[in-house]
Each structure stands twice: as structure tokens, then as C-alpha cells.
SEDOVO-144400 format. One record per atom (N, C-alpha, C, CB): x, y, z. Coordinates in steps of 0.05 Angstrom, whole numbers, plus 5000, padded with zeros to 4 digits. Each point is the difference from the previous one (the first is absolute). Glycine has a CB too. Example, Ala and Ser with C-alpha at 12.3 -4.5 7.8 and 13.67 -1.06 7.14 Angstrom:
! residues 2
526448865156;498250245000;501850245000;496249775025;503150444961;501650245001;498550225014;502449874957;
This chain:
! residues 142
342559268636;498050204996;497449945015;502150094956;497249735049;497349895008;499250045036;501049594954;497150495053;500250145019;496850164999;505950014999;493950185010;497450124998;499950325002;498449565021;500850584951;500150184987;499850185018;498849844962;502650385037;499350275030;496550094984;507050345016;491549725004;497850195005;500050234970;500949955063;499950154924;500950234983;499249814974;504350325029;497849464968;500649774978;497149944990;504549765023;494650045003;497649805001;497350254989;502349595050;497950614968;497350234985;499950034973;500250295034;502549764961;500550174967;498549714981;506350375008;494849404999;500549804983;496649925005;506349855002;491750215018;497549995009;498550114976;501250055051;499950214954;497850154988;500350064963;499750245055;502749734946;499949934964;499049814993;503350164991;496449635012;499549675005;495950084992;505549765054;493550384962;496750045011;500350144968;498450105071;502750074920;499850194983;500449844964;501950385047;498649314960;500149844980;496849884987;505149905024;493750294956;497949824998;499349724992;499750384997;502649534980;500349664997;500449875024;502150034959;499850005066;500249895023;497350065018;505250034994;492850105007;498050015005;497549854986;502450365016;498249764962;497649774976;500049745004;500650254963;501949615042;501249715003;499049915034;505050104960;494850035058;500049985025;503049875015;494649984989;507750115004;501750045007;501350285024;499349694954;502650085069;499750165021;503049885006;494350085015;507350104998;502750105012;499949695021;500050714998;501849205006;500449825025;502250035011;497749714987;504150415005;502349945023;502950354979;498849115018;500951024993;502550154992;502150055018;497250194973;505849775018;502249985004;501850114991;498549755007;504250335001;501850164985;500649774978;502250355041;497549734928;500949844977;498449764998;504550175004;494349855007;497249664996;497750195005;502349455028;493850414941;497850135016;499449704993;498650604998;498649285022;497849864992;498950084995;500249815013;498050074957;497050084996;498249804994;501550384986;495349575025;499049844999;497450004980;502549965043;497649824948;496349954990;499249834998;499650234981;497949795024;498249795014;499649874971;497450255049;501849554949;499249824973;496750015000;504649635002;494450454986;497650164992;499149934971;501650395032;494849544959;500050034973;500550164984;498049805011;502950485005;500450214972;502550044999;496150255000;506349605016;502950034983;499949764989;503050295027;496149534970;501249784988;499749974963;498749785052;502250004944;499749904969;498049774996;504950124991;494449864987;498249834994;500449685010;499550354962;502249605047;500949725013;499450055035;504549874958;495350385050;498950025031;502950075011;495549605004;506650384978;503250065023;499950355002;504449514976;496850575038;500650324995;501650134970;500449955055;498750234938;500850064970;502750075000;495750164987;505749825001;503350115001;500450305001;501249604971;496750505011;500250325001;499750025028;497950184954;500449815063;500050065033;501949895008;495850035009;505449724993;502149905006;502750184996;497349584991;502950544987;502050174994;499350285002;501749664974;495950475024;499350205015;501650115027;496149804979;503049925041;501150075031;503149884997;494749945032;505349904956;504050005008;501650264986;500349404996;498350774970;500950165005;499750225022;500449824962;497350255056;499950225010;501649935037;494950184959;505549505038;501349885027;503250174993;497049395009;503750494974;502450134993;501350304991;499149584995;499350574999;500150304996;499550125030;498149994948;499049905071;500950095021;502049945018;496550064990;505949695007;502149975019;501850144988;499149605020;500950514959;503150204997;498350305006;503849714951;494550285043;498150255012;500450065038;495749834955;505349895054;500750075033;503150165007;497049505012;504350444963;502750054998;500650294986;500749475000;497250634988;500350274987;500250215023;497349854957;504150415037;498950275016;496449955002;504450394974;495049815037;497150064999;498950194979;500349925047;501250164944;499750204971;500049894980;501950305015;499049414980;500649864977;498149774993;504450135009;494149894961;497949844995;502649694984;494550524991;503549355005;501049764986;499549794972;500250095044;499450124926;500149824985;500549834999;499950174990;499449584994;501249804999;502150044967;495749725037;505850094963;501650064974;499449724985;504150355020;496149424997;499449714990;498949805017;503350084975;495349775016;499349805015;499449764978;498250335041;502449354988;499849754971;499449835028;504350064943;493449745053;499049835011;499249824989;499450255022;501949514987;499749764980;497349815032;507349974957;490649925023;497049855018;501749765005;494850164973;505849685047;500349785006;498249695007;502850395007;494949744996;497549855012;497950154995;502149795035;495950134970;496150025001;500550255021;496949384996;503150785014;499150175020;497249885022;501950394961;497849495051;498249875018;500450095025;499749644975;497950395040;499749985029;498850255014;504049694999;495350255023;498450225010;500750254997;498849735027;503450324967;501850284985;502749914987;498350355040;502549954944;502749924999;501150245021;500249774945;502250285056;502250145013;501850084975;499849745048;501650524954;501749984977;501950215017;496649884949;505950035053;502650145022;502250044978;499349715052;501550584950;501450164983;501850095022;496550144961;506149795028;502550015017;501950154983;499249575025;501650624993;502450214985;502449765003;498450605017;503949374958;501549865002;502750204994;496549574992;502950674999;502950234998;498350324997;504349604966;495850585045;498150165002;503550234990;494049785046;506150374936;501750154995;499150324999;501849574978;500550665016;499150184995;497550124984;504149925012;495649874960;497950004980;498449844988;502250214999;498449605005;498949694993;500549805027;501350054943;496049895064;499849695018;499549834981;498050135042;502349564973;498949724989;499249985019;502349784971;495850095024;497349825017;500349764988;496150355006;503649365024;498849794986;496549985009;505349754999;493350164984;497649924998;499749795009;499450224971;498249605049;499049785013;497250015002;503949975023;495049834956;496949985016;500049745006;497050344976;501249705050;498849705000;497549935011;504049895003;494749974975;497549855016;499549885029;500249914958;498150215057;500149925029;497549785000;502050495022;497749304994;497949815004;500149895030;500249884949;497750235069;500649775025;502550105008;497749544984;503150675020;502450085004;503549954989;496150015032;502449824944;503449844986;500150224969;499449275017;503650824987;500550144977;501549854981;499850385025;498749744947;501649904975;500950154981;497949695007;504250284982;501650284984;498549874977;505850185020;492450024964;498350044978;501250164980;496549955028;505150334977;501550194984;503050045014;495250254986;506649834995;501750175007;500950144985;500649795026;500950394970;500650224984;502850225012;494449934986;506250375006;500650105004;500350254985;500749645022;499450654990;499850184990;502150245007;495549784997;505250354982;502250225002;497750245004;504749784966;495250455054;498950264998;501450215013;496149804996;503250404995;502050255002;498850235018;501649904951;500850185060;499250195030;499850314984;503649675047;494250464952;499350164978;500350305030;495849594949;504450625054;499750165016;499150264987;503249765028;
């Protein structure tokens, strides 16, 4: 699947994305879209974090869910929005570093229900560390 989204894909998945006000409030931004894979980034900032200075888990899981709704979102018609139906992310680590990344990978995209796996990771100095992972079932709604 991985490859680089046609022109049509990458807009749609653009401009719903801008139209997210939590992904805006957070200062969260698109990095990389693909057929069945999105990146999304955020910068580590005092106003997502937790009282210990790491990034808060709600933002942490914020963007891995919306990493992952938008990669089965690359795989839908263009007419079709994308509840989610479930999602479960278990914290592995502190969230640290000059951002995290959080990569949502279609792993079976069906007539009505996809799975997504969930990936965040803390970036530092350019070295990544898996902080979250998870996964989520959502439904191709038309």
C-alpha cells in the first residue's frame, strides 16, 4: 500500500485535516500521506504537555487517533466519511522529545469496517522512540 497518495487523496485528506479544530488547537500538522498509512506531527510545546513536562497522553492519543482514521480515510470512496467504532492504546514510555509522530496504518480495510494499527513516537536529535501503540476499528459510513 505505501507509496504516495494520488493528488484527489492527499487534498481531500488536506483539507478535512485544516477543518479539525483540536488538531489545530494542539498545533498539529499532516507529514506524510499515503495509500493506508498518515503521519502526524507535534511539536512538544508547554501547552500539550503534563505536569512532569512529557507530552500529555490525551494529545498523544488525540493524533494517533486522527493518524489512523485518516489512513483508512485514504482508502474510502470520496463520498465516504469515517467514524470511528473503537479504539485502545496502551502508553509505553514518557512521550519525550522535540515532537512526537504518531503513524496510523491500515492493516485490513474491508467493505465496512477497517483496522488500523496506531504508532507514536517520541522524536529527539533525530532518534525515534515507540512511546504509544494502539489500534482502532472504524467504519466506512457513505
Amino acid at each position: 500500500m505505501e507509496g504516495e497518495a494520488s493528488a484527489e487523496v492527499r487534498e481531500r485528506i488536506t483539507a478535512s485535516f485544516e477543518r479539525q479544530g483540536l488538531m489545530r488547537h494542539l498545533g498539529a500538522r499532516l507529514a506524510h500521506i499515503a495509500p493506508g498509512r498518515v503521519h502526524i506531527v507535534l511539536a512538544s510545546r508547554p501547552e500539550v504537555t503534563q505536569q512532569h513536562g512529557y507530552v500529555h497522553a490525551g494529545a498523544t492519543s488525540a493524533i494517533a487517533d486522527s493518524a489512523g482514521g485518516y489512513a483508512a480515510l485514504t482508502l474510502f470512496p470520496a463520498d465516504a466519511d469515517v467514524p470511528m467504532v473503537e479504539y485502545k492504546i496502551n502508553l509505553l514510555a514518557p512521550a519525550v522529545g522535540d515532537h512526537i509522530e504518531a503513524i496510523g496504518t491500515v492493516l485490513r480495510s474491508g467493505r465496512t469496517l477497517t483496522v488500523c494499527r496506531l504508532e507514536v513516537f517520541g522524536v529527539h536529535d533525530g532518534q525515534r522512540s515507540l512511546v504509544a501503540t494502539g489500534q482502532q476499528t472504524l467504519f466506512c459510513l457513505r
